[in-house]
C-alpha angles and dihedrals in degrees: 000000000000110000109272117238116254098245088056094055119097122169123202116213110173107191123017099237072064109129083183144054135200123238105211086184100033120238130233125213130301097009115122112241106214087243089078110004093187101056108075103212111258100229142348123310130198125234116272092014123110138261125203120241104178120044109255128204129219120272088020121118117269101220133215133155076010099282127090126277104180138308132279110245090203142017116282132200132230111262095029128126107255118214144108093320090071105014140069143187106253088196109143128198095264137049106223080221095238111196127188105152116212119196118245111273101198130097131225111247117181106162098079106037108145115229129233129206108246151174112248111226123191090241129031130353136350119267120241082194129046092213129162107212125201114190130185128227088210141036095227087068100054102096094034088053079049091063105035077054095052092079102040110117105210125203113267089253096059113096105204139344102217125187103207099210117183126157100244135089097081132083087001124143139209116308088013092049092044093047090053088054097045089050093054091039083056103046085049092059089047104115090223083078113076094183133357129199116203110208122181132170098234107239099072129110091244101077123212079233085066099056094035087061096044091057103027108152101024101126097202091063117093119178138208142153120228089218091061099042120097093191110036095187095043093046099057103029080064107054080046093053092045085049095044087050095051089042105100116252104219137053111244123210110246135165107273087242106074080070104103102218121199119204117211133169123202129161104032128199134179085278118042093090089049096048121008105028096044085049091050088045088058095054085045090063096038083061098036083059096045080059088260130147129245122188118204128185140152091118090197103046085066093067113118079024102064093103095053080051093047102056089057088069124087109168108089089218101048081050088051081047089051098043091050081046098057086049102053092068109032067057096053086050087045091056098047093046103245128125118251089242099065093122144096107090127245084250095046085058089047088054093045106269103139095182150357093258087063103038078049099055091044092054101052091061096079086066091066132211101298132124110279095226099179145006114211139189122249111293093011105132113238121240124161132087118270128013120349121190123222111216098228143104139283095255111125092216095041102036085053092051105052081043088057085042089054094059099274101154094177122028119208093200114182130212147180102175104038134254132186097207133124138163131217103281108065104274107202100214119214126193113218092211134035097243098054084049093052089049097043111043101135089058109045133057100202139026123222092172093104090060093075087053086064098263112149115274087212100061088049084054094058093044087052091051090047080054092041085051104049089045099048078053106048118290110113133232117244088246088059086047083052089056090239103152096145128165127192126178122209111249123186106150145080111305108197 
């Protein structure tokens, strides 16, 4: 990298207890970032990494959103690039559970709360889509439902007609095959769906009973197995043709905040908690005030956050939830032999993550600054005001899914690497910098990228709820144009 002229350089610090700064550009050496005009940088630093501008001794804490992010394991200059050749994550195996409990500082506000288009349902809230959902008991059915699915012709009014394929429901045992259960049961609940038909073979482990009892008295669900049926495509065009003809019509105008949102990050990059997480945690907290609800997930990618989480709570018994929750899986890590601090990713360091504890303080950040109400189990459907947490892992596929289980009905999912995927609910993706937005276009729904050129975070706020708003009404995502509609479920058991 040639050195960068001064008047390039721009440096990012983001508290003022900060010992390091963030390069959105980059610097080479021997340029001056503003932040200390008289310290030419040591070397060459790649866009989105950090410099340190304060000199930091070994041992000490390296600084950033004003919390730690790891130690230096030896001493660094002023002026020198700051990653994984001299830091180091100082995540242990256990979370010593701080909680100092703050009260809610936001305020309810009712009279501007923008309005989507959406689909009335007897129970619960409204649909922002008009989907028919088939979804399988076991993995060995999927492609078989796909094509029994191919030729069905749906009513005009119905949006989509999904097969939500996935490998599990056979030869599963106890949590895994309970968690399997309490994942369909809650994709079934979801309100995109209009009406789901649950198909099995017969002869797994996941019996039809399971899911029957899960979602007795849901009136949208319709059940068959594929073992039993003398006419496979009869059978299931008309429980699809019962279920079109119950769907409502017509689009119905609703407050945008009886849309459950669900916020992921997947893909991070140096700047995703600068840019894209801190814009979706305004909206969070946009909809949390409108008396909407937010679910959160991704249990280990709060670690080395969980103290920023904890002192959102204020109920003594969704802390205990949260606590229990934060153990599991340092737990999970713990029993299969690997550190807690086994993330970030190759490409997150890459991107200028250094350590968990700061991919994890940049991620929470999506989830705003609102009360966290509850703290639910896989598949549970969230209820309560203000931001609920999903108990469940960092995997995009999986963590989307368990957000879409718990009632999301729309994801804002953030990235600063790129991703194309989508589950089945619409995932507004949103690119944490301006040059991964220009390559991927047909990937990603909203740029971040000109907040870290100083342009208000509010106005993009507005511009994301105006998003939020046309897609919970109709207009589709570009991962819904591109036909992703992906679930995954988490498995950590036995399989026979």
């Amino acid at each position: 990298m040639s050195p960068t002229p001064e008047s390039k350089i721009r440096c990012i610090l983001l508290n003022d207890r900060d010992n390091v700064a963030v390069l959105p550009e980059g610097g080479g050496r021997g340029s001056c970032p503003p932040c200390m005009p008289e310290q030419p940088l040591g070397e060459d630093i790649p866009p989105g990494h950090k410099v340190a501008v304060k000199e930091i001794r070994a041992g000490e804490n390296i600084v950033k959103y004003g919390h730690s992010i790891g130690l230096a394991i030896r001493p660094i200059k002023r002026g020198e690039w700051v990653h994984t050749q001299n830091a180091r994550s100082a995540l242990g195996e256990e979370w010593a559970m701080t909680w100092t409990p703050s009260p809610s500082v936001l305020e309810r506000r009712k009279s501007d709360i923008p309005v989507f288009e959406g689909f009335a349902r007897d129970e619960g809230a409204p649909g922002v889509r008009n989907d028919l959902w088939i979804i399988p008991t076991v993995g060995c059915i999927n492609d078989y439902l796909k094509h029994l699915a191919e030729s069905y012709a749906a009513d005009p009014w119905i949006t989509n007609v999904r097969v939500l394929a996935h490998p599990f429901g056979c030869s599963q045992l106890g949590e895994d095959l309970e968690r399997t259960v309490a994942v369909l049961a809650g994709l079934a609940r979801n309100p995109c769906a209009a009406g789901v038909v649950v198909a099995g073979l017969g002869c797994e482990n996941l019996q039809r009973v399971f899911l029957e009892t899960r979602l007795k008295g849901v009136e949208k669900v319709r059940f068959f197995s594929l073992q039993e049926s003398h006419d496979d495509y009869a059978t299931l065009y008309a429980f699809l043709d019962e279920l079109s003809a119950a769907a409502p019509k017509q689009r119905a105008t609703f407050p945008l905040s009886d849309v459950a949102i669900g916020v992921k990050c997947g893909g991070s990059d140096g700047f995703s908690g600068l840019s894209a997480n801190p814009l979706v945690g305004t909206v969070a907290d946009l909809m949390c005030a409108w008396g909407g609800r937010v679910l959160a997930t991704e249990i280990p990618e709060m670690f080395g956050a969980e103290d920023v989480v904890a002192s959102r709570i204020t109920d003594r018994s969704v802390f205990d939830a949260f606590a229990d929750a934060i153990r599991q899986f340092r737990g999970y890590y713990a029993a299969h032999g690997r550190p807690v601090y086994e993330n970030p990713s190759p490409g997150n360091k890459d991107g200028g993550i250094t350590t968990l504890e700061e991919k994890s303080l940049g991620a929470v950040n999506k989830c705003g600054s609102a009360p966290v109400t509850d703290v639910l189990p896989i598949g549970a459907q969230a209820g309560k005001k203000g931001v609920t947490i999903v108990v469940g892992p960092g995997n995009d596929l999986v963590s989307s899914t368990a957000l879409a289980a718990g009632g999301a009905q729309i994801l804002l999912f953030t990235t600063g690497r790129g991703t194309p995927f989508s589950t089945v609910v619409p995932t507004i993706k949103i690119s944490s910098n301006t040059s991964l937005y220009e390559r991927k276009k047909d990937w990603l729904d909203f740029d971040a990228g000109p907040l870290l050129q100083g342009e208000s975070r509010v106005e993009h706020a507005k511009r994301l709820v105006g998003l939020l708003s046309a897609t919970a009404s109709g207009e589709f995502t570009r991962g819904e144009k591109n036909r992703c509609a992906e679930i995954a479920i988490f498995k950590d058991g036995v399989m026979l």
